[in-house]
C-alpha positions in Angstrom: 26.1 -3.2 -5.2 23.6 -0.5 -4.0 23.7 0.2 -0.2 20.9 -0.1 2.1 21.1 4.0 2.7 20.5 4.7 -1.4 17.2 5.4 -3.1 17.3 5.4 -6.9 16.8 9.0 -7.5 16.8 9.9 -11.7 13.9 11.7 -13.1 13.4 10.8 -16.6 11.3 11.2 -19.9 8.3 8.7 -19.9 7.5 6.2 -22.6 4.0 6.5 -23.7 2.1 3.5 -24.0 -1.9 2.4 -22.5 -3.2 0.0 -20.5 -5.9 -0.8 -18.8 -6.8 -2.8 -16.1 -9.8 -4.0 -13.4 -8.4 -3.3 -10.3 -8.6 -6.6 -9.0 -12.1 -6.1 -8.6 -15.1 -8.1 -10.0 -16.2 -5.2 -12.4 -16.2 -5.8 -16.4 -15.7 -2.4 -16.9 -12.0 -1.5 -17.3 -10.4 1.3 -15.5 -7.6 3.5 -17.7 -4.2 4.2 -15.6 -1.6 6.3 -16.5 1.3 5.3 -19.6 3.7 2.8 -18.6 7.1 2.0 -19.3 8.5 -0.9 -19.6 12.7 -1.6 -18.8 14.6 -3.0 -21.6 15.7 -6.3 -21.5 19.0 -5.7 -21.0 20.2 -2.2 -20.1 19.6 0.9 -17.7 15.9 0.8 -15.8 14.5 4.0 -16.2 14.3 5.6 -12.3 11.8 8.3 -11.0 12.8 10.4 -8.0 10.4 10.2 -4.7 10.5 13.8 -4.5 9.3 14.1 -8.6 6.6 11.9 -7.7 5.1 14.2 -4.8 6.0 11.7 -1.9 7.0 12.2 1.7 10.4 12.2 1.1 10.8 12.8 5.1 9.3 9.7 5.4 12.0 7.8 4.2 14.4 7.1 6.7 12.0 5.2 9.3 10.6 3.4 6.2 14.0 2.2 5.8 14.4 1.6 9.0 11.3 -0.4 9.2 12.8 -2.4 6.3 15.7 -3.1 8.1 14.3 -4.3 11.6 11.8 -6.7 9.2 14.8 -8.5 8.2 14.3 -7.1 4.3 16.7 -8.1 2.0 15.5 -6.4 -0.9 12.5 -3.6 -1.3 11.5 -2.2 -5.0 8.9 0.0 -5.6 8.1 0.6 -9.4 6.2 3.9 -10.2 4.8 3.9 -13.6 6.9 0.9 -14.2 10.4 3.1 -12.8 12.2 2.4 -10.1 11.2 4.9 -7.8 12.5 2.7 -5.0 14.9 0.2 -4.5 16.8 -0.9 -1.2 18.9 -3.8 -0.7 20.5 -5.0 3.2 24.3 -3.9 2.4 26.7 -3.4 5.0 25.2 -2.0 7.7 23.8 -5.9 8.4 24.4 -7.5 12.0 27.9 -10.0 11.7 27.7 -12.7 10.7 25.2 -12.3 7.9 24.8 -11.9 4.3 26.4 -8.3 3.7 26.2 -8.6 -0.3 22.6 -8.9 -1.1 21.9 -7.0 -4.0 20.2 -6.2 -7.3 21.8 -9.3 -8.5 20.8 -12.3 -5.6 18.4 -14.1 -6.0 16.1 -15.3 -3.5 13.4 -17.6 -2.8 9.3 -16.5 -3.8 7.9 -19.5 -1.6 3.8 -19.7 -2.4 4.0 -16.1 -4.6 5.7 -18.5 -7.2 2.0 -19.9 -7.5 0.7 -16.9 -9.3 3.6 -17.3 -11.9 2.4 -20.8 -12.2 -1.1 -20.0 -13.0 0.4 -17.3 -15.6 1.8 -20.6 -16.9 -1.3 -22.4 -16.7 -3.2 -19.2 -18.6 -0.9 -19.4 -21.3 -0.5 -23.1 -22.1 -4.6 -22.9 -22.2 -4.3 -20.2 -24.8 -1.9 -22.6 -26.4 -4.5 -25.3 -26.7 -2.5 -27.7 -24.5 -4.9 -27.0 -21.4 -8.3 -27.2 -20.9 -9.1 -25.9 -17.2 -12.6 -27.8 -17.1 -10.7 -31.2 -17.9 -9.5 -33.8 -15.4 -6.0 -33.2 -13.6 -6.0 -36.7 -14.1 -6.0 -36.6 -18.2 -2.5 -34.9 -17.5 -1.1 -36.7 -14.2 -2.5 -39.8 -14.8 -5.2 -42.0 -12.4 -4.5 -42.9 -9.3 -2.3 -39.7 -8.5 -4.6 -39.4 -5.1 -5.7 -41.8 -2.6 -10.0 -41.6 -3.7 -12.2 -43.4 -5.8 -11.7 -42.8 -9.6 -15.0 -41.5 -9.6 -13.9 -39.0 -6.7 -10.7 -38.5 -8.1 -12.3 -37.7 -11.8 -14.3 -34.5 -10.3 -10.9 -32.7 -9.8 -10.5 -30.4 -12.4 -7.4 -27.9 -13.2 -9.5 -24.9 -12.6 -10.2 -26.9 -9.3 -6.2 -26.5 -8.3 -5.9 -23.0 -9.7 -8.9 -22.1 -7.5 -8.2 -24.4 -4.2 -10.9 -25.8 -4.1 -9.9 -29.8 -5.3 -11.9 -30.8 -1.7 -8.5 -32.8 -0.5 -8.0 -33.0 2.6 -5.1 -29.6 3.9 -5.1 -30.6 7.3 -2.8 -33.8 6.7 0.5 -34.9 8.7 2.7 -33.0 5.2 0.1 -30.7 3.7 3.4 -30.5 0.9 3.0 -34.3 0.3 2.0 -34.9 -3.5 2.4 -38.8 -3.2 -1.1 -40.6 -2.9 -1.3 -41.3 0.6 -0.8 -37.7 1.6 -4.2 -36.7 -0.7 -7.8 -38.1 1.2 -11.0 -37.0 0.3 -12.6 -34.0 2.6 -15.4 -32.8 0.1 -16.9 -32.3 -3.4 -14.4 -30.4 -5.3 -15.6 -26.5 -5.4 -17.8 -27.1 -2.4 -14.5 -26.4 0.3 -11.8 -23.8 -0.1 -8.4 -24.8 2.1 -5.1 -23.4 1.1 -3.2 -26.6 -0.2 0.1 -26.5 -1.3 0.1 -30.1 -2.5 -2.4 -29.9 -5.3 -1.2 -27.0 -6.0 2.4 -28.4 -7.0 0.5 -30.9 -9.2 -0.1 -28.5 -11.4 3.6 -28.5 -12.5 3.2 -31.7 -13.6 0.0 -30.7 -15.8 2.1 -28.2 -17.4 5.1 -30.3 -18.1 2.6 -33.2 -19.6 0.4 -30.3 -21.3 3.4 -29.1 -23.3 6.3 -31.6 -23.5 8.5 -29.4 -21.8 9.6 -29.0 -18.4 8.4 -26.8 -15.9 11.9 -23.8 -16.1 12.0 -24.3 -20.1 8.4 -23.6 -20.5 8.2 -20.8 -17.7 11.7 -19.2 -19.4 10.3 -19.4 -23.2 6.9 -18.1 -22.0 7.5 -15.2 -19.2 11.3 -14.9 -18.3 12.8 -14.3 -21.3 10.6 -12.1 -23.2 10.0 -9.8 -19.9 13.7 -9.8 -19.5 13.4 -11.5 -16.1 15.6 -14.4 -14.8 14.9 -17.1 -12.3 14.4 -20.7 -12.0 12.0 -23.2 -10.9 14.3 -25.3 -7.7 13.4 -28.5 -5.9 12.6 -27.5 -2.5 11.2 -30.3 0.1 8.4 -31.3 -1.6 7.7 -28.2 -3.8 9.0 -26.7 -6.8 10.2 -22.9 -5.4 10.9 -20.2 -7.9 13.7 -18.2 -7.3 15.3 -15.0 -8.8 16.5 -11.7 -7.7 14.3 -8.8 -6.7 14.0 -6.5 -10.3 13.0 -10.5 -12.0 10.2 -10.3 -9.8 9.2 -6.4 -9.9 9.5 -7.3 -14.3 6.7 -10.6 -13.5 4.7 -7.4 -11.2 5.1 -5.2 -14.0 3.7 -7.5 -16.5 0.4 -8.3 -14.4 0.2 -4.3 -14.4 0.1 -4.7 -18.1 -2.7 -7.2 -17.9 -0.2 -9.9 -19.1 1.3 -7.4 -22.3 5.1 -6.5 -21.9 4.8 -3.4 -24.4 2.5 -4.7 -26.9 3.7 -7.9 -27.2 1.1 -10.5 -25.3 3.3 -12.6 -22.9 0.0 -14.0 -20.6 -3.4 -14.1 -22.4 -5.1 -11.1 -21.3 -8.6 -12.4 -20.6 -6.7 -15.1 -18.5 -5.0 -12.2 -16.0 -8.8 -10.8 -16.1 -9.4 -13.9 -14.6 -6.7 -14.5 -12.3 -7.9 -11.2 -10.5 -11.5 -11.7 -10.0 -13.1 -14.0 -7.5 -12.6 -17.6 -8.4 -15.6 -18.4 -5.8 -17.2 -17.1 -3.4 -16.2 -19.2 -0.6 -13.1 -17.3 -0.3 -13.3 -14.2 -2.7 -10.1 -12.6 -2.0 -8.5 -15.5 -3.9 -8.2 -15.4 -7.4 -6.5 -18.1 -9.2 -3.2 -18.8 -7.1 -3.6 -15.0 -6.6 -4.3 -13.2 -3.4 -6.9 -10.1 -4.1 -7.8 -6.8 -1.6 -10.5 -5.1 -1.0 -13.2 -8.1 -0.6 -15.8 -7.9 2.3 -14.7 -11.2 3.1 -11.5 -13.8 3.5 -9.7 -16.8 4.3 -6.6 -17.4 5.9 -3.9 -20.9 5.1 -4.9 -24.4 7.8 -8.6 -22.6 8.5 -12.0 -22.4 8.0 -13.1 -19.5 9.3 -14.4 -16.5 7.1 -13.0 -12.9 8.3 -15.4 -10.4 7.7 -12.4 -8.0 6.1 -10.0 -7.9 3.2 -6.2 -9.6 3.1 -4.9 -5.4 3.8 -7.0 -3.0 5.3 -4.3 -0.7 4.6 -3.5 -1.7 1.6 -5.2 0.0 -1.6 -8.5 -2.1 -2.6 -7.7 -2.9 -5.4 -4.6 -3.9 -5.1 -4.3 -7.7 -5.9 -0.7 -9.6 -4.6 1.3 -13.1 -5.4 2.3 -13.6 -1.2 4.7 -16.0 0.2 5.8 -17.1 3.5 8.3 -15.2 5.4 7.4 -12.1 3.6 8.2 -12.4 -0.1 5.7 -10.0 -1.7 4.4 -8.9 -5.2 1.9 -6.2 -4.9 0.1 -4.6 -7.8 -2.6 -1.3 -7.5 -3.5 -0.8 -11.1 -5.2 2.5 -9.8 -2.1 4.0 -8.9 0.2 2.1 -11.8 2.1 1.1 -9.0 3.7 -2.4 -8.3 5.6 -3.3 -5.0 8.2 -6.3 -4.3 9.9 -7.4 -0.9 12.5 -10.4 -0.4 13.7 -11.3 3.0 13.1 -13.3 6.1 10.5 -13.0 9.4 10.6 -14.3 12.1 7.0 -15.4 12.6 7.3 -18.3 9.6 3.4 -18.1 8.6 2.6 -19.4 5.1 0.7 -16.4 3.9 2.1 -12.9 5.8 -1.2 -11.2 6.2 0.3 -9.0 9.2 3.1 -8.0 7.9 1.7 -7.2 4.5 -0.5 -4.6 6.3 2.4 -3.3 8.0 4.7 -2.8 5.3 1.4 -0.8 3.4 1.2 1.1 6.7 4.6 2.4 6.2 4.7 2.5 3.1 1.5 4.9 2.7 3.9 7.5 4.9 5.6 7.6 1.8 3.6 7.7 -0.9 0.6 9.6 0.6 
């Protein structure tokens, strides 16, 4: 087990390779980054010091501490695709807590699990098994809400990857997948609303898609060939992924890569173009199930009001993150080949942690500034 006072600190040689990638933005035009490289998948992970990398190394212990009084359970920063940081809660925790959380617990990714299942969706649409214009229907079957079929026949897949099916969020169990639970509100892709039920349908368009079930398509697809482990776990009414803390900093790593883990292609490439762009303009700092910086404009989960500001005004604008509630993070800044990852509890229980994701960037650009 690493303790909570331990950075990874090993400077070694770098394996050359090239990506590139659009920032998260809503360019074309692709922006080169430095070479990444990529862990094995089973082995030593290469580590880079802070100090090698030019970063406030005085900085550190309050960024810890910050960590610690945010109730983190795990932190990994990956520099060039090293570990340049990695803290886990050890055994200076409170009594009566979990004192061995380490590299190898797993944890739950609440809502940034979506983004992993729109990789999923990218990739079984590459496959031929997907069509993102056609009917959730043709893969759930009719009747799966509570309109008309001719209401019910305008919501598409891109229309669940996008949030904008036009059901009604603002429902008794906004979770609820049965019928009853999804009423009409408006035309799909005339209403953005952060809804997790329509959003969990989409495991069932997979599973129909492809024969297989949601963890055996999601481990033959991303987990395995990344090197990553984790699982897809009933939770309430949603399917929660969970895995431990480098599983998730390998899923960062491959976004990074625009969806290549060396040059192998694990997600379609043109499909992570997509994922990071503006899937409409209602609410353009979301991508498909993917939470993007730097927009003039935003949304926040159970409202309708439009901010007049990005997700993280301290956050890097191009970064682009998969965000869950309680804090579980997966941040990637293609400008800076950088990808961060946080696990934990906080005590404020929103859906999407807006706040604290600017306060983690706030301390964390102490660092790395």
């Amino acid at each position: 087990m690493q303790s909570s006072t331990s950075f990874t600190r090993l400077l070694v040689f770098v394996l050359w390779g090239f990506v590139f990638s659009r920032c998260g933005s809503d360019s074309t035009d692709p922006i080169p980054v430095r070479p990444l490289y990529f862990p094995p998948v089973s082995g030593t992970w290469e580590t880079a010091t802070p100090a090698s990398l030019g970063w406030n190394t005085n900085a550190l212990p309050a960024f810890q501490t910050f960590l610690e009084t945010s109730e983190t359970r795990a932190f990994v920063v990956l520099k060039d695709g090293k570990i340049a940081l990695e803290l886990y809660r050890g055994k200076r925790l409170p009594p009566n807590q979990d004192l061995d959380f380490d590299a190898s617990s797993n944890w739950y990714w609440a809502s940034a699990g979506k983004t992993l299942t729109a990789a999923l969706v990218g990739i079984a649409e590459a496959e031929g098994a997907v069509t993102l214009e056609a009917k959730t229907s043709d893969y759930v079957g009719t009747g799966w809400t509570s309109l008309t079929l001719a209401q019910e026949s305008k919501i598409t897949v891109r229309n669940q990857l996008s949030m904008t099916t036009g059901l009604k969020d603002n429902v008794a169990n906004p979770d609820c997948t049965q019928p009853a639970c999804l009423v009409f509100e408006a035309e799909p892709g005339t209403r953005w609303a952060y809804h997790n039920a329509p959003y969990t349908l989409l495991d069932g368009v997979i599973a129909d898609a492809t024969g297989k079930t949601l963890n055996t398509y999601a481990n033959e697809k991303v987990m395995e060939p990344i090197g990553a482990v984790g699982a897809y776990l009933q939770t309430g009414d949603n399917n929660v992924f969970y895995s431990n803390a480098r599983s998730m900093a390998r899923f960062g790593l491959l976004l990074l890569a625009r969806g290549k883990w060396q040059e192998v292609p694990v997600i379609p490439e043109t499909f992570v173009d997509e994922m990071i762009i503006s899937s409409q303009t209602i609410n353009p700092s979301y991508g498909y199930l993917t939470w993007l910086n730097g927009k003039p404009k935003s949304m926040i989960p159970g409202s309708q009001i439009v901010f007049n500001q990005p997700i993280s005004p301290a956050a890097p604008p191009d970064m682009f993150a998969a965000l869950g509630k309680n804090g579980q993070l997966i941040c990637v800044v293609p400008s800076e080949n950088l990808v961060m990852v946080r696990l934990g509890d906080l005590p404020d229980n929103v859906l999407v942690p807006f706040t604290f994701l600017d306060d983690v960037w706030e301390e964390l650009n102490k660092v790395i500034r």
